[in-house]
Residue frames as a rotation matrix with the C-alpha (Angstrom) as fourth column:
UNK 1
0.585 0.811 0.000 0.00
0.811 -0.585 0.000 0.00
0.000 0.000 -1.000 0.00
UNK 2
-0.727 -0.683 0.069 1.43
0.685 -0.728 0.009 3.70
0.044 0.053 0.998 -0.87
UNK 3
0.587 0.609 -0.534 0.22
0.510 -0.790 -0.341 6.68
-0.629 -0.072 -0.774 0.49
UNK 4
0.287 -0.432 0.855 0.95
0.790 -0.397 -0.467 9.66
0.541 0.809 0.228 -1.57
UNK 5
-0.052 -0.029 0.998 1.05
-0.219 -0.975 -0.039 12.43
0.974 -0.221 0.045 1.56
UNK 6
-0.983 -0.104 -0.151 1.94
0.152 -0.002 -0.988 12.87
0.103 -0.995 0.018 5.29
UNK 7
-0.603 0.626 0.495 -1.43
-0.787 -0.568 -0.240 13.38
0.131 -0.535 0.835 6.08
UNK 8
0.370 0.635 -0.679 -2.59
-0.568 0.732 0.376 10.00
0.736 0.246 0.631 4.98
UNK 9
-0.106 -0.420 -0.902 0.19
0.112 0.896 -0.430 8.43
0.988 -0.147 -0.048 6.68
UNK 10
-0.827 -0.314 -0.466 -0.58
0.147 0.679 -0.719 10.09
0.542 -0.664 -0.516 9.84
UNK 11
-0.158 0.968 0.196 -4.00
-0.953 -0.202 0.224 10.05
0.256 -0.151 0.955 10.06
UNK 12
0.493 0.186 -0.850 -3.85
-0.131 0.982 0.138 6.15
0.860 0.043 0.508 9.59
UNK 13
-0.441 -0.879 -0.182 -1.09
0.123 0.141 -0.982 6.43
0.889 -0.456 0.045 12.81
UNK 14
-0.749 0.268 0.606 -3.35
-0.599 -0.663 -0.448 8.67
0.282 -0.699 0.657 14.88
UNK 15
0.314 0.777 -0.545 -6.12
-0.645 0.596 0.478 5.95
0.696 0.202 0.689 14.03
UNK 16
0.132 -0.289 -0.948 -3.92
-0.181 0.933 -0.310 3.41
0.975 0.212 0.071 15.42
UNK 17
-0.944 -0.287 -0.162 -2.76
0.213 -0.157 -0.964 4.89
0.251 -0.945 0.209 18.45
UNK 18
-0.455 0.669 0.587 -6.31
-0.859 -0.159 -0.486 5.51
-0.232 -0.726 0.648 19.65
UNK 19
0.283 0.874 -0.395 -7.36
-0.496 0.486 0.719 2.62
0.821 -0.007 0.571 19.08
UNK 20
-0.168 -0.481 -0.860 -4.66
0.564 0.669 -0.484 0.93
0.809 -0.566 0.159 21.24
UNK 21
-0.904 -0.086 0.419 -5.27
-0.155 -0.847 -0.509 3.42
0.399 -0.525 0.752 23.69
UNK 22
0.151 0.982 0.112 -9.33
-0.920 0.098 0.379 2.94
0.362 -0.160 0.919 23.71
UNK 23
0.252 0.047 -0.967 -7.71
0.091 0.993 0.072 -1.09
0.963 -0.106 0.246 24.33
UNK 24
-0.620 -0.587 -0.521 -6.15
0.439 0.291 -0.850 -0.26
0.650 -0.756 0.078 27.43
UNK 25
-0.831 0.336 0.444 -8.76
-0.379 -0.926 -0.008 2.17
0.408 -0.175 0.896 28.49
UNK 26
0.303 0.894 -0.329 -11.87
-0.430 0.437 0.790 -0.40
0.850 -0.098 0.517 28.13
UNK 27
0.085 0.163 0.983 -12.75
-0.978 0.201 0.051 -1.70
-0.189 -0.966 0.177 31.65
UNK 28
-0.447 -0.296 -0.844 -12.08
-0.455 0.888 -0.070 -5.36
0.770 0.353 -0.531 32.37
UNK 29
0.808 0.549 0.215 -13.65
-0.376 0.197 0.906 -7.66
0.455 -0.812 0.365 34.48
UNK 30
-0.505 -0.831 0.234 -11.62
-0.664 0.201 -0.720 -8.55
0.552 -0.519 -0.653 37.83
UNK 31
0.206 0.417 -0.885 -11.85
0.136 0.884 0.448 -12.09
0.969 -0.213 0.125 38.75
UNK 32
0.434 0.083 0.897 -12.23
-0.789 -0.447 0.422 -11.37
0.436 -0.891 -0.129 42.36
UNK 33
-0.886 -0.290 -0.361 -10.36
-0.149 0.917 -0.370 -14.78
0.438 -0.274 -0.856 44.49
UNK 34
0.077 0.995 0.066 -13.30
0.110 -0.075 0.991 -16.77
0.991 -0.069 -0.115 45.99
UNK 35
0.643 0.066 0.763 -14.57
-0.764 0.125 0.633 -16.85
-0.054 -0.990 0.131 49.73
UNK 36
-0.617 -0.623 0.481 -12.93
-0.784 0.438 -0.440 -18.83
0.064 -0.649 -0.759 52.02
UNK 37
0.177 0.957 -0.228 -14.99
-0.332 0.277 0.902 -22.05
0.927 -0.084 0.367 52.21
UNK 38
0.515 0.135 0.846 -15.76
-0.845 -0.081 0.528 -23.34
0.140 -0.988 0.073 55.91
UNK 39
0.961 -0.164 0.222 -14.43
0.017 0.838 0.545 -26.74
-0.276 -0.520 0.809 55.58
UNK 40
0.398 -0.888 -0.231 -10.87
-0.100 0.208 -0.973 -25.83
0.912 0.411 -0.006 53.73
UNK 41
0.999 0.053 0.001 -8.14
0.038 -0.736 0.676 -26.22
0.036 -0.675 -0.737 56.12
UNK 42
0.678 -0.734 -0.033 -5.73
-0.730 -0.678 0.091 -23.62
-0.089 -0.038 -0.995 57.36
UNK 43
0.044 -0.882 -0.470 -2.09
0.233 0.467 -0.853 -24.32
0.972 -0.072 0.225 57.84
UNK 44
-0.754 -0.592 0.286 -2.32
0.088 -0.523 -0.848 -21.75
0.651 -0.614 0.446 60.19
UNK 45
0.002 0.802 -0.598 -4.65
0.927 0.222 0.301 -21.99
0.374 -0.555 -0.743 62.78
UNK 46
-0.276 0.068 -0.959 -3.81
0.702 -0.667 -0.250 -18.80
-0.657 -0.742 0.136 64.51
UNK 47
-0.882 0.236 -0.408 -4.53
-0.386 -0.858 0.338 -15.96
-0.270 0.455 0.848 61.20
UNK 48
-0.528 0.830 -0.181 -7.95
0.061 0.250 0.966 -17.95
0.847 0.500 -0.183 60.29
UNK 49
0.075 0.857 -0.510 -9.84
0.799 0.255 0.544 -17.54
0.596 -0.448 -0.666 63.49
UNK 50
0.486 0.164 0.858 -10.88
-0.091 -0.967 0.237 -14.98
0.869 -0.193 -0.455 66.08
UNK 51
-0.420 -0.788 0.450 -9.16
-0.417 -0.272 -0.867 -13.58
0.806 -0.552 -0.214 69.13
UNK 52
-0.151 0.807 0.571 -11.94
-0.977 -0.032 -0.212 -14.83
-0.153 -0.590 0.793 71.49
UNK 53
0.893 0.121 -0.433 -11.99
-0.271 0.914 -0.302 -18.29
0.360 0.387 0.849 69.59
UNK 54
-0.072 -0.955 -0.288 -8.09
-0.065 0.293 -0.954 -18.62
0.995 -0.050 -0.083 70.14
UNK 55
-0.589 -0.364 0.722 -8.63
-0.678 -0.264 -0.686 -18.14
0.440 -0.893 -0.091 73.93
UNK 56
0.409 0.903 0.133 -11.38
-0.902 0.422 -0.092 -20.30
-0.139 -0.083 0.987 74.24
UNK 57
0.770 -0.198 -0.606 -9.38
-0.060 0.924 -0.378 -23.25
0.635 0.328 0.700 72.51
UNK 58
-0.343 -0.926 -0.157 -6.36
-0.038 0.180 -0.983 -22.82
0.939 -0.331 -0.097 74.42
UNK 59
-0.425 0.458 0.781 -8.33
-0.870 -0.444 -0.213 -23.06
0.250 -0.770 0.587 77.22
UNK 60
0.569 0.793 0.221 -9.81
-0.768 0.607 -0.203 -25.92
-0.295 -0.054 0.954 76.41
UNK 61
0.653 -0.695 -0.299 -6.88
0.270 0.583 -0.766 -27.80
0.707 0.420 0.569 75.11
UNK 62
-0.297 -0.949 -0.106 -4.75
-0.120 0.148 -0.982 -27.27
0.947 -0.279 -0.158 78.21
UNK 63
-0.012 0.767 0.642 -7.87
-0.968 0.153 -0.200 -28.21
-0.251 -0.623 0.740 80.18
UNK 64
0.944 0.325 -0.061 -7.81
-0.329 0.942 -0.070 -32.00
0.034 0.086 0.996 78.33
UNK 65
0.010 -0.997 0.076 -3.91
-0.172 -0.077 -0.982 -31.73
0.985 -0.003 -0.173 78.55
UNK 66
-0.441 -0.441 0.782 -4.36
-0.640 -0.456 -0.618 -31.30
0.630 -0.773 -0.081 82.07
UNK 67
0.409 0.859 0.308 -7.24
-0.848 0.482 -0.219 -33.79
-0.337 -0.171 0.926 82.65
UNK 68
0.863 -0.048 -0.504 -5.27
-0.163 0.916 -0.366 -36.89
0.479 0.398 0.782 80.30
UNK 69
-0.246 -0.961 -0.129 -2.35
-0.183 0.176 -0.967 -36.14
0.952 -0.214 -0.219 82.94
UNK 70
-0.532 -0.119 0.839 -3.89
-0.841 -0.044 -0.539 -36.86
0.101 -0.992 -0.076 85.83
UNK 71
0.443 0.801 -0.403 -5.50
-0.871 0.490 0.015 -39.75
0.209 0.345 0.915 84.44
UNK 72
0.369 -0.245 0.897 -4.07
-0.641 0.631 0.436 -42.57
-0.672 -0.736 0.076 86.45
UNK 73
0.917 0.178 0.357 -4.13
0.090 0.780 -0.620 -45.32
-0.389 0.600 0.699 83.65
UNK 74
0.691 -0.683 0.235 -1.04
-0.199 -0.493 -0.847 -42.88
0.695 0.539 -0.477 81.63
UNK 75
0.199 -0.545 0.815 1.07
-0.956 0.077 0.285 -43.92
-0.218 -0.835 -0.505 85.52
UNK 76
0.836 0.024 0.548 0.46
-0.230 0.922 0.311 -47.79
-0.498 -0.386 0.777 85.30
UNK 77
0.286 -0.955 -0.074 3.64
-0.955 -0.291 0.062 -49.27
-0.081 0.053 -0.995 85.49
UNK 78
0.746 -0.114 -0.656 5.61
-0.312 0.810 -0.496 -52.44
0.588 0.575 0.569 84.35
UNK 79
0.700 -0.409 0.585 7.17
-0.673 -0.103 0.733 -54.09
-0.239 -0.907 -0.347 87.02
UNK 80
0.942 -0.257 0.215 8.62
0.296 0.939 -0.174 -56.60
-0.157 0.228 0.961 84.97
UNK 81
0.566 -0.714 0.413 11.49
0.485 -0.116 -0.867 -54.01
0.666 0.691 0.281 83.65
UNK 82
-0.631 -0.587 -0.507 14.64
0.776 -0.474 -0.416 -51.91
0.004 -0.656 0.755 85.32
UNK 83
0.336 0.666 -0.666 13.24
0.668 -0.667 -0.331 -48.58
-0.664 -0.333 -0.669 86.76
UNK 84
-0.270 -0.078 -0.960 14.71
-0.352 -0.920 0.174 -46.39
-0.896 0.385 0.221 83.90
UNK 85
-0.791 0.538 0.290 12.59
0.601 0.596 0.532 -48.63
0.113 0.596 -0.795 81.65
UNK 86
0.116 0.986 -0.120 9.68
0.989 -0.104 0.105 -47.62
0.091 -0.131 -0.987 83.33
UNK 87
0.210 0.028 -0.977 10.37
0.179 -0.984 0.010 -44.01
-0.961 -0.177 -0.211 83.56
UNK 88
-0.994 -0.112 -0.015 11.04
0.009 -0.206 0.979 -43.82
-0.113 0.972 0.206 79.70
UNK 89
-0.689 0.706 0.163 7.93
0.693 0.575 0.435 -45.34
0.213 0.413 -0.886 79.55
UNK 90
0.210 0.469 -0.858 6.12
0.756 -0.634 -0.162 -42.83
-0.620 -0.614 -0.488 81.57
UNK 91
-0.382 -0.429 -0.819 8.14
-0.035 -0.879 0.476 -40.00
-0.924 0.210 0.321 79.77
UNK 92
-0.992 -0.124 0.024 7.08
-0.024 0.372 0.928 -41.07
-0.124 0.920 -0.371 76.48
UNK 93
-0.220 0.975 -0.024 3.25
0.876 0.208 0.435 -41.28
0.430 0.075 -0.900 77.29
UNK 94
-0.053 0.093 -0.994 3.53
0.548 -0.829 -0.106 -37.87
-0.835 -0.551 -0.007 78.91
UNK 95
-0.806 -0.516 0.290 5.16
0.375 -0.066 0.925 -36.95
-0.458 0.854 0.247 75.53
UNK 96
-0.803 0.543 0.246 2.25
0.482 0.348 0.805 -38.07
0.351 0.765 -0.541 73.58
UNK 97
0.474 0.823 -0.313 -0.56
0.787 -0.555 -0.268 -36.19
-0.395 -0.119 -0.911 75.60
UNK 98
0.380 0.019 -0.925 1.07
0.014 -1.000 -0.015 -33.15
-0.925 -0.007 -0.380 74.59
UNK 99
-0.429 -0.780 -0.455 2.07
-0.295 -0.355 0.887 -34.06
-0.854 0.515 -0.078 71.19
UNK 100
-0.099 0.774 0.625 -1.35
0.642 0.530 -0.554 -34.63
-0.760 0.346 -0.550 69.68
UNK 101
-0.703 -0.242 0.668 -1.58
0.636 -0.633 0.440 -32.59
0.317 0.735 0.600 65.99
UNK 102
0.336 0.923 0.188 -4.20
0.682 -0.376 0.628 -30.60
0.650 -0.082 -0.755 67.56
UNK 103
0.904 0.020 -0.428 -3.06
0.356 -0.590 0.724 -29.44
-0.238 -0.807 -0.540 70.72
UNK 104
0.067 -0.998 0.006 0.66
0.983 0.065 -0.172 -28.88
0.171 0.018 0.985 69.27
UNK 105
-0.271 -0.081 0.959 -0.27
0.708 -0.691 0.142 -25.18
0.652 0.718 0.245 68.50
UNK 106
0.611 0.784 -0.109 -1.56
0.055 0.096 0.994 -24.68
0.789 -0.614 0.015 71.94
UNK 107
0.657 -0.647 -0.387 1.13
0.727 0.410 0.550 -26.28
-0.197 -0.643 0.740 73.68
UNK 108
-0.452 -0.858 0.244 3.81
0.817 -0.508 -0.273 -23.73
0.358 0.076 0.931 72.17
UNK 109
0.020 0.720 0.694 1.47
0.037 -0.694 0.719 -21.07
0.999 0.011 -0.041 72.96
UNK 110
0.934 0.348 -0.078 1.38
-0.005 0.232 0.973 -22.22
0.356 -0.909 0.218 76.62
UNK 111
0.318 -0.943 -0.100 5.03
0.948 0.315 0.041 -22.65
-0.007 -0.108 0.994 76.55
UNK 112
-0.522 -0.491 0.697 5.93
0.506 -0.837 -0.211 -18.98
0.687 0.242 0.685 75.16
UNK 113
0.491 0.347 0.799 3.37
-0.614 -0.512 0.601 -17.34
0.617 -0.786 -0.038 78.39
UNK 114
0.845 -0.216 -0.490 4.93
0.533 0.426 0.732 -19.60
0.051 -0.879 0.474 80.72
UNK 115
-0.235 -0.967 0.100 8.58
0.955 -0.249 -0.164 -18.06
0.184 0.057 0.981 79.37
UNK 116
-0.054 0.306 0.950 7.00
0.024 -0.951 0.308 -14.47
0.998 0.040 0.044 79.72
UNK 117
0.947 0.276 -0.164 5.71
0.100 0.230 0.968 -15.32
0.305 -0.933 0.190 83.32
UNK 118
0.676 -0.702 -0.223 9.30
0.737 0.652 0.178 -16.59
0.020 -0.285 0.958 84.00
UNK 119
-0.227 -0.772 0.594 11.16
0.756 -0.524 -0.392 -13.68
0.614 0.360 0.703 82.56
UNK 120
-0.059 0.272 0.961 9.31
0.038 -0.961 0.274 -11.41
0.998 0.053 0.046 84.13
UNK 121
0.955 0.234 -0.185 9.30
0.066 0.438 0.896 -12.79
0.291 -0.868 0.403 87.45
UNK 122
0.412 -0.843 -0.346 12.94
0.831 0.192 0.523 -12.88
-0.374 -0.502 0.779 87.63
UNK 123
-0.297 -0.359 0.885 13.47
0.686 -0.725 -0.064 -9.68
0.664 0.588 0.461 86.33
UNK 124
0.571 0.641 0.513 11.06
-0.200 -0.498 0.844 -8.16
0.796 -0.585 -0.156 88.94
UNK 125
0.935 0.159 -0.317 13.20
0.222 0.436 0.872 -9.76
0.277 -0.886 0.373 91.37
C-alpha cells in the first residue's frame, strides 16, 4: 500500500494509536479470588480464626492436657522391667498427651506465656 502524503500516513497512525489506547482504556472484568470455604483447612490456625476463639481453645486444650495427665491409667507401670525402663515409659506417654496434631499449637502457645511469666518474674526480682 502507498500513500501519496503525510497526512494519509498520519491520520492512519493517529487511528492506530487511539485505538490501542481505547484497548487499554476499556474496563475489564476482575476475577475477584473466591470466599474462604468453611471446611478448607488452614495451615495456620492462629490468622484464620478470632481472638476470642483462640482463647477459648487454648483453654480448652490445656484443660484436656491437664485432665489426660492426671488420668491414672497414663502412671500404670511395668514391674517386669529396670526402673529407667519404666520411667522412659512414663516419659514417652507424657510426651504423647502433649504431642497430639491438635493441641501442638496450643502447647507452644502455653510454653511462650509460661517463658514471659518466668522472665518477668525474675526480672522483677
Amino acid at each position: 500500500m502507498e500513500f501519496s502524503t503525510f497526512a494519509q500516513v498520519s491520520a492512519i497512525d493517529t487511528y492506530e494509536q487511539t485505538k490501542k489506547l481505547n484497548e487499554l482504556k476499556e474496563m475489564k472484568i476482575t476475577k475477584l479470588p473466591s470466599p474462604p470455604d468453611e471446611q478448607t483447612d488452614s495451615k495456620s490456625p492462629f490468622l484464620d480464626i478470632s481472638v476470642r476463639t483462640l482463647l477459648d481453645n487454648f483453654v480448652m486444650t490445656w484443660h484436656k492436657i491437664i485432665m489426660d495427665l492426671l488420668n491414672p491409667e497414663l502412671y500404670a507401670q511395668d514391674y517386669t522391667k529396670e526402673w529407667w525402663d519404666r520411667f522412659y515409659v512414663i516419659i514417652i506417654r507424657i510426651l504423647s498427651v502433649f504431642w497430639v496434631p491438635d493441641r501442638v499449637f496450643y502447647v507452644g502457645v502455653g510454653l511462650v506465656v509460661v517463658s514471659f511469666f518466668t522472665f518477668f518474674i525474675f526480672a522483677a526480682s
